[in-house]
TINU-30729 format. One line per field, with one value per atom (N, C-alpha, C, O): x, y, z; residue in one letter; atom name. Coordinates in pm, 1 decimal, padded with zeros to 6 digits. Layout:
// TINU-30729
xx: [X,...]
yy: [Y,...]
zz: [Z,...]
residu: [A,...]
atome: [CA,...]
END
This chain:
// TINU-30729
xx: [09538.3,09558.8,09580.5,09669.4,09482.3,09484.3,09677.8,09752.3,09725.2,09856.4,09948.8,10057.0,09919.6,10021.4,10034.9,10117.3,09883.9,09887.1,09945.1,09998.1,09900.1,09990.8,10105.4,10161.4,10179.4,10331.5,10369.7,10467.9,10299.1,10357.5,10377.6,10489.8,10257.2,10252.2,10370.9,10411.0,10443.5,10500.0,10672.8,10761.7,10635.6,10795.2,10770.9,10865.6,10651.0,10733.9,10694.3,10681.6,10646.2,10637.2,10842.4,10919.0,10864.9,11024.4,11106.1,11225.8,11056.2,11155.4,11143.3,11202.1,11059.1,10979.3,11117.6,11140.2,11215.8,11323.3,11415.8,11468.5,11438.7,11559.7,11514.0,11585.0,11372.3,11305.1,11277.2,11165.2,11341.9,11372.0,11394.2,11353.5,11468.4,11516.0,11413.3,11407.8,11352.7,11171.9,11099.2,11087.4,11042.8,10903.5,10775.4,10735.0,10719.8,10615.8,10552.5,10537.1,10465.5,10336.3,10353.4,10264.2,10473.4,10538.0,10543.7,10497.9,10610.4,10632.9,10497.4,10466.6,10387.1,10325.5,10153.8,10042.7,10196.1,10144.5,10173.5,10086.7,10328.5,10355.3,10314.3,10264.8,10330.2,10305.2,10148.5,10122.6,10029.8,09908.2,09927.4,09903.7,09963.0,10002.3,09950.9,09835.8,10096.5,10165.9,10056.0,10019.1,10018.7,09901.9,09768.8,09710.1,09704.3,09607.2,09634.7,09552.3,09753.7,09802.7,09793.4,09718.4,09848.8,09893.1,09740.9,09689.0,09682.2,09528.2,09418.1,09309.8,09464.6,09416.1,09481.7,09399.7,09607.7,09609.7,09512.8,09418.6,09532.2,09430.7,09325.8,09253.6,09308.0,09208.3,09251.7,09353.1,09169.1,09223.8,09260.9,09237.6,09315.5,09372.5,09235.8,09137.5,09266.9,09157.9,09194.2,09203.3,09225.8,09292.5,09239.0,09146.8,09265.1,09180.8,09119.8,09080.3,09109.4,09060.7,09129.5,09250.3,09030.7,09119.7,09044.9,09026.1,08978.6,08869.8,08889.8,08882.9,08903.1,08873.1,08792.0,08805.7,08720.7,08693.1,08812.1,08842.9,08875.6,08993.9,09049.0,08988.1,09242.3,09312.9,09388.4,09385.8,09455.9,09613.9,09686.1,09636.4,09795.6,09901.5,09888.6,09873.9,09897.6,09851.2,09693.5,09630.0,09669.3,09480.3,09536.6,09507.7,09605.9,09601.7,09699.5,09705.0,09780.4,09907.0,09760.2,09731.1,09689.6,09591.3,09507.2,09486.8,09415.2,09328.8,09372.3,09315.8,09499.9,09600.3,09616.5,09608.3,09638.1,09663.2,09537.5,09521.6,09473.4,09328.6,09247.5,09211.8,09223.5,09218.5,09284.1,09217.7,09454.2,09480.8,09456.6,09502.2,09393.6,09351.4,09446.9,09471.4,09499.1,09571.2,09560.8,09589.1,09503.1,09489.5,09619.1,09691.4,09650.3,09726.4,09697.6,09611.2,09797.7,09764.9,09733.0,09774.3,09637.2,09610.9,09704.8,09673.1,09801.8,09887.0,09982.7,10005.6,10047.5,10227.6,10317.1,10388.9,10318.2,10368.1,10391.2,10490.7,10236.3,10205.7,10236.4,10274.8,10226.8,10230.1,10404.1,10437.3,10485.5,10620.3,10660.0,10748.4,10579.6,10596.0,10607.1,10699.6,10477.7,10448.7,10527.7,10547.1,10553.9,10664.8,10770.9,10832.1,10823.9,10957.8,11053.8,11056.4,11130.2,11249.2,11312.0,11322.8,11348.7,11375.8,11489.3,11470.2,11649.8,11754.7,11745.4,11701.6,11797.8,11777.9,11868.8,11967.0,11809.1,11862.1,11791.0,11758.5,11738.2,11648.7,11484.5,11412.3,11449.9,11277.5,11226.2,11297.5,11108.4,11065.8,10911.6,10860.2,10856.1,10712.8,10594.7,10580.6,10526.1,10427.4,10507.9,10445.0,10632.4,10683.4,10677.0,10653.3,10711.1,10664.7,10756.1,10824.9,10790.3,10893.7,10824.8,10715.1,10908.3,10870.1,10945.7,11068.6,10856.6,10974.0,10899.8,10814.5,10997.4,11025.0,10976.0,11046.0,10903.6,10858.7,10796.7,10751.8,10794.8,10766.9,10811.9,10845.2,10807.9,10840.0,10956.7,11025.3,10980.9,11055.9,11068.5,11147.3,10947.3,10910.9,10856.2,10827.4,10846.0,10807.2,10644.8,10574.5,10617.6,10506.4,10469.0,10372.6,10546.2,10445.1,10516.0,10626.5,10418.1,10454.8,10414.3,10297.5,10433.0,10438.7,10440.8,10537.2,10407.2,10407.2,10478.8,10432.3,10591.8,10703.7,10647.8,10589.2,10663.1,10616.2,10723.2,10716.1,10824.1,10983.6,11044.8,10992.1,11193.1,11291.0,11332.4,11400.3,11301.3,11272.6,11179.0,11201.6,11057.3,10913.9,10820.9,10809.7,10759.6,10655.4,10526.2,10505.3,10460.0,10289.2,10227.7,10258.6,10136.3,10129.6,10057.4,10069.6,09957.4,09898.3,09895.9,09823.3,10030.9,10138.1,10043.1,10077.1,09969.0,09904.7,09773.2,09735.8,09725.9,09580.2,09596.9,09699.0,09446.7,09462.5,09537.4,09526.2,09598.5,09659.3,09595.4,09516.4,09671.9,09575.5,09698.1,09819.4,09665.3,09763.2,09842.5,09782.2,09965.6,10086.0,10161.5,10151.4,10242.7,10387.9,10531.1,10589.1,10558.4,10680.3,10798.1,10805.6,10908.0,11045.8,11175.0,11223.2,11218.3,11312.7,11427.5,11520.6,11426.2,11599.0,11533.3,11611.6,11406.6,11372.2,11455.6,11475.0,11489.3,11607.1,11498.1,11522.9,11379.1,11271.3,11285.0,11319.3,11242.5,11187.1,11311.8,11316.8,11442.6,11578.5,11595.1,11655.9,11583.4,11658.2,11561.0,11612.6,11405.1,11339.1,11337.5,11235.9,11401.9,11386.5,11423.6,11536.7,11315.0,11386.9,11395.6,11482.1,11360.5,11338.2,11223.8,11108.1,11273.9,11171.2,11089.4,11122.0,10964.6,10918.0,10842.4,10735.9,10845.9,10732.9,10595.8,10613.4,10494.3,10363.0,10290.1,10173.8,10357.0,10313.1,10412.9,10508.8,10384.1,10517.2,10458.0,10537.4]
yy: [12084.3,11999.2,12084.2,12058.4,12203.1,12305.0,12323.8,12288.2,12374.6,12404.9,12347.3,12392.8,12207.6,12064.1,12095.3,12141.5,12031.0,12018.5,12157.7,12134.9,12316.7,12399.0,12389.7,12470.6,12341.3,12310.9,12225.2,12257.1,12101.1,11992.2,12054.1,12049.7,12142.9,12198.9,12270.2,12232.4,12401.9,12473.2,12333.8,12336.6,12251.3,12165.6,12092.5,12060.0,12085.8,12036.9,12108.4,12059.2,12252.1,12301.9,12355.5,12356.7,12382.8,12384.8,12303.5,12331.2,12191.0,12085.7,12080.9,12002.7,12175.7,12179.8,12158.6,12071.2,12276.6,12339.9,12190.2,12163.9,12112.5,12013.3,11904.6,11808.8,11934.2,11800.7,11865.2,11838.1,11953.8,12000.4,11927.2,11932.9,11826.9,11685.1,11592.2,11503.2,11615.8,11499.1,11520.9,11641.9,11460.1,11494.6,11574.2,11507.9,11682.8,11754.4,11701.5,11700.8,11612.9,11531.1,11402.1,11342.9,11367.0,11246.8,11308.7,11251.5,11434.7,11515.5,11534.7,11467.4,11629.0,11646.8,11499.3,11493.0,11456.7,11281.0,11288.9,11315.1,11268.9,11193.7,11249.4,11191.8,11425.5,11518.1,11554.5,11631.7,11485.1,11435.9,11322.9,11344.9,11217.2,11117.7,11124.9,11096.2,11193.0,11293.7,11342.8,11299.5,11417.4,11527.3,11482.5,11546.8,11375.8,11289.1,11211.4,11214.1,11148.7,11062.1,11165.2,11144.4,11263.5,11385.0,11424.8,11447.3,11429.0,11486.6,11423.5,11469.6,11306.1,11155.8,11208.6,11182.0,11274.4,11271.9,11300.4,11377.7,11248.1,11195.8,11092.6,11086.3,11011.1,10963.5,10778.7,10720.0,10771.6,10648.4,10525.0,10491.5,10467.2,10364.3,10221.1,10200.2,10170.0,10028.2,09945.2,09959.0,09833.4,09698.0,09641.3,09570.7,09637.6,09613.3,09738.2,09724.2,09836.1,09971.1,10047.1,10057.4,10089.9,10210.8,10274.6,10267.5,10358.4,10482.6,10589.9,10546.9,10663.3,10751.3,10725.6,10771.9,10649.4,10591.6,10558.2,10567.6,10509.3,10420.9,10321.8,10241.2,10362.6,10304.4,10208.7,10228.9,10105.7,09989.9,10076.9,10178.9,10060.1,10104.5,10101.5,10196.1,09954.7,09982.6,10012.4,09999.0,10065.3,10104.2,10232.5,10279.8,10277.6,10445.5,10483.8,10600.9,10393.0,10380.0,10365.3,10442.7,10225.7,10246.5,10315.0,10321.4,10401.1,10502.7,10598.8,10609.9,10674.9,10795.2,10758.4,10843.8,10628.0,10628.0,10606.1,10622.4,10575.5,10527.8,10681.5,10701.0,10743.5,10856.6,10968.9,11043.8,10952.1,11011.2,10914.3,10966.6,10800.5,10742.9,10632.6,10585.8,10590.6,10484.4,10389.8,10399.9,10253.0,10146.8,10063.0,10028.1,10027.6,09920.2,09809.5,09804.7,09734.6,09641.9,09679.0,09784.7,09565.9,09568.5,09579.0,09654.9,09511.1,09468.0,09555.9,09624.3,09554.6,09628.3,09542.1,09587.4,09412.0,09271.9,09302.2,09325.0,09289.8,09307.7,09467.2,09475.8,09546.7,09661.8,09737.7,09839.5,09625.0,09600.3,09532.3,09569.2,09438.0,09355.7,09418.5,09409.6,09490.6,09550.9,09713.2,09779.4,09734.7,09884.9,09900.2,09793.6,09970.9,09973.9,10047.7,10169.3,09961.3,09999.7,10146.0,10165.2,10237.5,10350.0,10354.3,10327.7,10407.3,10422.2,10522.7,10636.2,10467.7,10603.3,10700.6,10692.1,10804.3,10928.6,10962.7,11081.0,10895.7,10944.2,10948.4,10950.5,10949.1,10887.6,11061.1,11159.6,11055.0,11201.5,11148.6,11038.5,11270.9,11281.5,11184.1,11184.0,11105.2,11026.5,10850.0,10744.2,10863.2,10729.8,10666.0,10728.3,10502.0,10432.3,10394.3,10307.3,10412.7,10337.0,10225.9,10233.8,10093.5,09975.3,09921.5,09917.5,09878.7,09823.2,09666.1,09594.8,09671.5,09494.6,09578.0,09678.7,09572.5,09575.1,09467.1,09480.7,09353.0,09211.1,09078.0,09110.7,08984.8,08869.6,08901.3,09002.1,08782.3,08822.9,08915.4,08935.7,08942.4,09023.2,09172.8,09203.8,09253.9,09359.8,09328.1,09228.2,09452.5,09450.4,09572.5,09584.8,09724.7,09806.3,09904.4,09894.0,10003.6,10110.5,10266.9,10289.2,10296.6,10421.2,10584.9,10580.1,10631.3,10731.7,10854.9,10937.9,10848.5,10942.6,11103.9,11130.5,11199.5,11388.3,11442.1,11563.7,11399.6,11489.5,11358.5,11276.2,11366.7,11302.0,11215.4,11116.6,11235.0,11160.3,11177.4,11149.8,11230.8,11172.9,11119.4,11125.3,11064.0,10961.6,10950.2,10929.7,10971.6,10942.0,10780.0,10692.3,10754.6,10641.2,10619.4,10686.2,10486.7,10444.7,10327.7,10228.4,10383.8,10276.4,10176.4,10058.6,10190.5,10017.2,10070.4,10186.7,09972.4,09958.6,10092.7,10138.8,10143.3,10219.3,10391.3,10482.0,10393.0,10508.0,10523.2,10453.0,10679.1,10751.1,10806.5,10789.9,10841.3,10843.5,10963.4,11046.4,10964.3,11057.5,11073.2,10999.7,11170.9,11172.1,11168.9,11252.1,11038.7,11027.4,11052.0,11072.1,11051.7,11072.5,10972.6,10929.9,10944.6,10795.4,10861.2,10786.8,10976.6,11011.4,10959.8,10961.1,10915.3,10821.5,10691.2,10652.6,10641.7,10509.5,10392.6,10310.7,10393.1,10331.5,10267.8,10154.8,10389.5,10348.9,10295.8,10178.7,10391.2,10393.0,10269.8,10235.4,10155.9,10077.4,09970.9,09860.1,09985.4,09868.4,09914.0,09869.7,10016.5,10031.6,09912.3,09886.6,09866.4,09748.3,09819.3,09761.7,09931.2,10010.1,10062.5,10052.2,10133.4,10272.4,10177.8,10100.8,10279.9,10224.0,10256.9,10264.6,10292.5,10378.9,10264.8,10161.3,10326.9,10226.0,10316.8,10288.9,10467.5,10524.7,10615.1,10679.5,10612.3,10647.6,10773.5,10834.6]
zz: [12122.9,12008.1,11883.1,11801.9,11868.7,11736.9,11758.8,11667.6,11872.1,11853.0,11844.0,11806.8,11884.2,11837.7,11654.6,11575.7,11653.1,11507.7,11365.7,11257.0,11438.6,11377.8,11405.9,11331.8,11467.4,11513.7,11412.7,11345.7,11383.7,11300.3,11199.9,11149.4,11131.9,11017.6,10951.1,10841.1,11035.0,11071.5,11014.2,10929.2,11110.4,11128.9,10937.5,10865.8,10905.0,10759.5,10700.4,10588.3,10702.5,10604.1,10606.1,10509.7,10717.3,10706.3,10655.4,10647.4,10612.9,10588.0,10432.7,10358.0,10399.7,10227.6,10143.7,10060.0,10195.5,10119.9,10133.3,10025.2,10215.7,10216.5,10104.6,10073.9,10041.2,09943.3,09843.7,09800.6,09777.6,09588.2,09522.4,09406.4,09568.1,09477.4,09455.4,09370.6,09520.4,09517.1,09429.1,09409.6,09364.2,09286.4,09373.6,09469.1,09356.4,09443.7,09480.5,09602.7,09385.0,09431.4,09505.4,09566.2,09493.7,09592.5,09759.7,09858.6,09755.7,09879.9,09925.0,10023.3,09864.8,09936.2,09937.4,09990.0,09891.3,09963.3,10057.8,10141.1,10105.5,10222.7,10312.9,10409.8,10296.7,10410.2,10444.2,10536.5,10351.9,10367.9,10462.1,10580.9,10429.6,10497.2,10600.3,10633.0,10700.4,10800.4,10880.3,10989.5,10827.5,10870.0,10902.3,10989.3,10844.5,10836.1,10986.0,11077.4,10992.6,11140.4,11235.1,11330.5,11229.7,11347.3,11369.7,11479.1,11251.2,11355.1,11411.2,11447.3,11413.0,11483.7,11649.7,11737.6,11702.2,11828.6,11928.2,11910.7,12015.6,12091.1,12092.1,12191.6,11994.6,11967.0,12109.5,12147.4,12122.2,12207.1,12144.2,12028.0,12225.1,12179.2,12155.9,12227.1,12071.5,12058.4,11993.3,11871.3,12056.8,11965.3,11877.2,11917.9,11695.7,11633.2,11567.0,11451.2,11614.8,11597.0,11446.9,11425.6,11363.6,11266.7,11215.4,11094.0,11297.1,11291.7,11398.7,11513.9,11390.7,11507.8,11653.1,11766.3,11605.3,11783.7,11864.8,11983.6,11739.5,11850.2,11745.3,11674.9,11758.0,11648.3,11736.2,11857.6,11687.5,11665.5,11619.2,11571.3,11622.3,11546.2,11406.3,11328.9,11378.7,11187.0,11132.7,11028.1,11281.9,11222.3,11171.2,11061.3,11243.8,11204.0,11107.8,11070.2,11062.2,10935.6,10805.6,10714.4,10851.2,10745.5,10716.7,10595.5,10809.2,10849.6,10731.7,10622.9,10782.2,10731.3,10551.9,10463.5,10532.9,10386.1,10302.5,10181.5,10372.7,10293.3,10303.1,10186.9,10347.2,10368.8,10247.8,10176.1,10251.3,10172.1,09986.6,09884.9,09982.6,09870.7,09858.0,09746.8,09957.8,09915.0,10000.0,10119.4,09922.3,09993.2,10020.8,09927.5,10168.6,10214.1,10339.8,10427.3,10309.6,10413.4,10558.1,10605.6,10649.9,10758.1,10893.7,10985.2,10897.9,11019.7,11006.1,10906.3,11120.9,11090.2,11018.8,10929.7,11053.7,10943.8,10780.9,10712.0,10753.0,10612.9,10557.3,10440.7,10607.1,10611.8,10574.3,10513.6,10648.0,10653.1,10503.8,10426.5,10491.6,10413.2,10271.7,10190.9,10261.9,10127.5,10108.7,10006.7,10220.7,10190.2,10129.5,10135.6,10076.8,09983.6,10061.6,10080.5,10103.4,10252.5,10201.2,10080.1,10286.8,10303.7,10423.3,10541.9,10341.6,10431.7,10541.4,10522.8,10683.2,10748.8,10701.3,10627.6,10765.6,10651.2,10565.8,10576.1,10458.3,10398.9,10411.7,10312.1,10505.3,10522.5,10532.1,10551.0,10515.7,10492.1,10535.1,10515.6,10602.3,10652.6,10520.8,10398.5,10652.8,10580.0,10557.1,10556.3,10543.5,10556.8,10721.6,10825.1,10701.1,10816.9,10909.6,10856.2,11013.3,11122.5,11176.5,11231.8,11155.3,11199.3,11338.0,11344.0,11454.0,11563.3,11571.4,11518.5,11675.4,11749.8,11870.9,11881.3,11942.5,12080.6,12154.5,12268.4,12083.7,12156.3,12030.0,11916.1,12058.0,11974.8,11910.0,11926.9,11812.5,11679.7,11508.4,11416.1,11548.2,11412.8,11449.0,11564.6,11348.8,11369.3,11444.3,11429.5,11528.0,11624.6,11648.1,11723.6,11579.6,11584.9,11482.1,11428.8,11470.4,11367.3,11340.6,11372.3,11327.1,11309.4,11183.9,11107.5,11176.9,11042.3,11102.6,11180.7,11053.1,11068.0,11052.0,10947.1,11142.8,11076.6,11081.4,11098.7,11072.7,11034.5,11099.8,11174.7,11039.0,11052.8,11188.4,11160.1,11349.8,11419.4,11525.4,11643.2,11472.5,11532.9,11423.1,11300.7,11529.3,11488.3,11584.2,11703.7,11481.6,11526.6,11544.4,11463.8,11662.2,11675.1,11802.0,11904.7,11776.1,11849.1,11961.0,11965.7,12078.6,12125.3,12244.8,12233.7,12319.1,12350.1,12430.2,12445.3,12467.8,12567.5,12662.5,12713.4,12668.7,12775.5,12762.0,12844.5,12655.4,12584.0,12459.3,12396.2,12431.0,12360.8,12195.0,12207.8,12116.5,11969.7,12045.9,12114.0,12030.2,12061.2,11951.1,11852.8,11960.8,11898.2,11982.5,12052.4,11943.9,11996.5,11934.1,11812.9,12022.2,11925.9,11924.6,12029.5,11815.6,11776.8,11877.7,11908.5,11923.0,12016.9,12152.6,12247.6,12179.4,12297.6,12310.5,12195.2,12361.8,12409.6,12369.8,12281.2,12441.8,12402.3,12266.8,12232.0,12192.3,12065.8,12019.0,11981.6,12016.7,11935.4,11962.5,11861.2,12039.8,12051.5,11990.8,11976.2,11945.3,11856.7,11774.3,11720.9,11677.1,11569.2,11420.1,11379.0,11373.4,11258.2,11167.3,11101.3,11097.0,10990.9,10929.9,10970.6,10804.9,10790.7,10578.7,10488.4,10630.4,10473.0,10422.9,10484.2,10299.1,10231.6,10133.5,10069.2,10156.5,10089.1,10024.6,09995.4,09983.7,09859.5,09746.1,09788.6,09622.6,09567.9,09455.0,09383.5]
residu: [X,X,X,X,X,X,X,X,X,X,X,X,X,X,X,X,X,X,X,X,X,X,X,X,X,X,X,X,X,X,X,X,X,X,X,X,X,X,X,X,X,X,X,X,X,X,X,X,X,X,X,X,X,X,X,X,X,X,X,X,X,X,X,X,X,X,X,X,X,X,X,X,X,X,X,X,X,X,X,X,X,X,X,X,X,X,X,X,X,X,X,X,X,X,X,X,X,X,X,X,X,X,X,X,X,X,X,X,X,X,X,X,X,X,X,X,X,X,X,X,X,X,X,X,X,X,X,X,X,X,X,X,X,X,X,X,X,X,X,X,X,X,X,X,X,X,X,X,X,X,X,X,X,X,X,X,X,X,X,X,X,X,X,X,X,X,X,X,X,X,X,X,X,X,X,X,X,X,X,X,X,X,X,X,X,X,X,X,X,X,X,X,X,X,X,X,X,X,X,X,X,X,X,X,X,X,X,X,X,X,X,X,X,X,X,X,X,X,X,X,X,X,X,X,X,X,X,X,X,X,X,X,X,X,X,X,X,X,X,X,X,X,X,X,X,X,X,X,X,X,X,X,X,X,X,X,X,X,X,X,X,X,X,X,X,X,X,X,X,X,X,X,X,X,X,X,X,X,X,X,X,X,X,X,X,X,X,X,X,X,X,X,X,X,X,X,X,X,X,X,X,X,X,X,X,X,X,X,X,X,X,X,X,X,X,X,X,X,X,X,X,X,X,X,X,X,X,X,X,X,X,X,X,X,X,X,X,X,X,X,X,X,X,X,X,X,X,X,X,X,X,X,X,X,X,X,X,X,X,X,X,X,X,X,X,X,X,X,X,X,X,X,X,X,X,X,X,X,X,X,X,X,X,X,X,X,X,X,X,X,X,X,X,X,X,X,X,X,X,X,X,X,X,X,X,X,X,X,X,X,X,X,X,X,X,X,X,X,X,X,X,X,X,X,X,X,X,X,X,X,X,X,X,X,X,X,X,X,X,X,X,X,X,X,X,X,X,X,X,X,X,X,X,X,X,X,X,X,X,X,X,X,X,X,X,X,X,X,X,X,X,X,X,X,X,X,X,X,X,X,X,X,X,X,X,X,X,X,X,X,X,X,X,X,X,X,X,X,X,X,X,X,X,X,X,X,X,X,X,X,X,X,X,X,X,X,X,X,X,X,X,X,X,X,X,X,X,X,X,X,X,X,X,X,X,X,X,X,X,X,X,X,X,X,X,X,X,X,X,X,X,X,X,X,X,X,X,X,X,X,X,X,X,X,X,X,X,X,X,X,X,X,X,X,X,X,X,X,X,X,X,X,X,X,X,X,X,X,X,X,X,X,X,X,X,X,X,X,X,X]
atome: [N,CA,C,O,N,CA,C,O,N,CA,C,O,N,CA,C,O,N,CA,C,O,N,CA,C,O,N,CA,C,O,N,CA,C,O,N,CA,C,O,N,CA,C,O,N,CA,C,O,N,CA,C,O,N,CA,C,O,N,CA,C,O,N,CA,C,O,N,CA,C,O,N,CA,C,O,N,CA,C,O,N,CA,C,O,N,CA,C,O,N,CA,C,O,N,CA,C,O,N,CA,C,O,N,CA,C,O,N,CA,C,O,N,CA,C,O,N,CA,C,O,N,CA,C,O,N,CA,C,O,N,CA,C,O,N,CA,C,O,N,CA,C,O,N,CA,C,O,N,CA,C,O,N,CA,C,O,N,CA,C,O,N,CA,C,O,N,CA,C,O,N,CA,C,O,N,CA,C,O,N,CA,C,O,N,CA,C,O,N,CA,C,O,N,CA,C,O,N,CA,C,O,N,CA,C,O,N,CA,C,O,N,CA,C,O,N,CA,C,O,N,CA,C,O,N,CA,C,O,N,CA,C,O,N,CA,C,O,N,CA,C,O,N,CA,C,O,N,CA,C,O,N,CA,C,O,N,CA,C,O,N,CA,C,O,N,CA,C,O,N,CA,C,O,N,CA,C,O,N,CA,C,O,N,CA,C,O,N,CA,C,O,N,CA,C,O,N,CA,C,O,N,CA,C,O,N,CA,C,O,N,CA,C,O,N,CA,C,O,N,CA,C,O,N,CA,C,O,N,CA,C,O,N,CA,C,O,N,CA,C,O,N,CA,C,O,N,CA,C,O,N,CA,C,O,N,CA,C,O,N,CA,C,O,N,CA,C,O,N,CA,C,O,N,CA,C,O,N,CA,C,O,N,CA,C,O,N,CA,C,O,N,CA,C,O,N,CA,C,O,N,CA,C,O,N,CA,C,O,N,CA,C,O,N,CA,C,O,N,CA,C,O,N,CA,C,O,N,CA,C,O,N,CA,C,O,N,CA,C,O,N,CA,C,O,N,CA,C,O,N,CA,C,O,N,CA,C,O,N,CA,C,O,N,CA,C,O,N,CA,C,O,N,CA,C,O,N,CA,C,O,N,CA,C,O,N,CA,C,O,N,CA,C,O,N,CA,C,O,N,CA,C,O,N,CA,C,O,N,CA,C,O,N,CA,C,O,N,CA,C,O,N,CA,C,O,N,CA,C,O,N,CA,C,O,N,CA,C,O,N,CA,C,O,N,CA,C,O,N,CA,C,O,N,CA,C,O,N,CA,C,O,N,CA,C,O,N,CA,C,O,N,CA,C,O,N,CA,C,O,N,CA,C,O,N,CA,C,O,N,CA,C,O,N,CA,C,O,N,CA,C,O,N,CA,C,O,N,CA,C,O,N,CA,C,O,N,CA,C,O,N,CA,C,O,N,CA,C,O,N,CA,C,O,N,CA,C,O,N,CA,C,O,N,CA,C,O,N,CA,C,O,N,CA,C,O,N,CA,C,O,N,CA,C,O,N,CA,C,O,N,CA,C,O]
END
């Protein structure tokens, strides 16, 4: 896990140079964010869950921001709801990927650590991973990306 997580580190501290155009303290939020979710891997999965015992998907979106001092909503829904949409292309570590993986509305989510992975706590019985949007899986529920700190 120590070498996952120096890996992530490593992948945005590389990405530092492509975000000059950003405000600093905006950048390195997100990449708190980021980092806060990523060192949740492993933690198991628990429905309802957003502690380290055991996260939901938007346990650990909320976990990660409340953590880094910022309060947001509970659900992936609301969570969706209250984010300020982000074009692909532009989403940067610590912002949120929202999917459709059941029903009509968004149903799960995720906190982006570079441009197409994402950290996340995907169902029962599993444990927080990082997955990647060039998965067919994910690529194909993607509804969009969104930021809930500025």
């Amino acid at each position: 896990m120590r070498k996952l997580i120096l890996t992530v580190f490593a992948l945005l501290a590389g990405c530092a140079s492509s975000y000059q155009h950003i405000e600093p303290d905006v950048t390195e939020l997100g990449r708190e964010i980021a980092t806060i979710a990523v060192s949740m891997h492993g933690a198991p999965y628990r429905y309802g869950g957003s502690a380290p015992t055991g996260f939901d998907c938007s346990g650990l979106v909320m976990y990660s921001h409340n953590v880094a001092g910022i309060p947001i909503p509970r659900t992936a829904r609301e969570q969706h709801r209250a984010s300020t949409p982000v074009a692909a292309g532009n989403q940067r570590p610590g912002d949120l990927v929202f999917f459709r993986t059941s029903g009509t509305g968004v149903s799960h989510v995720g906190v982006l650590v570079e441009s197409s992975r994402f950290v996340h706590a995907p169902s029962s019985g599993k444990h927080v991973v990082i997955s990647s949007l060039d998965e067919k899986f994910w690529r194909e529920r993607v509804v969009g990306y969104g930021r809930l700190y500025q």
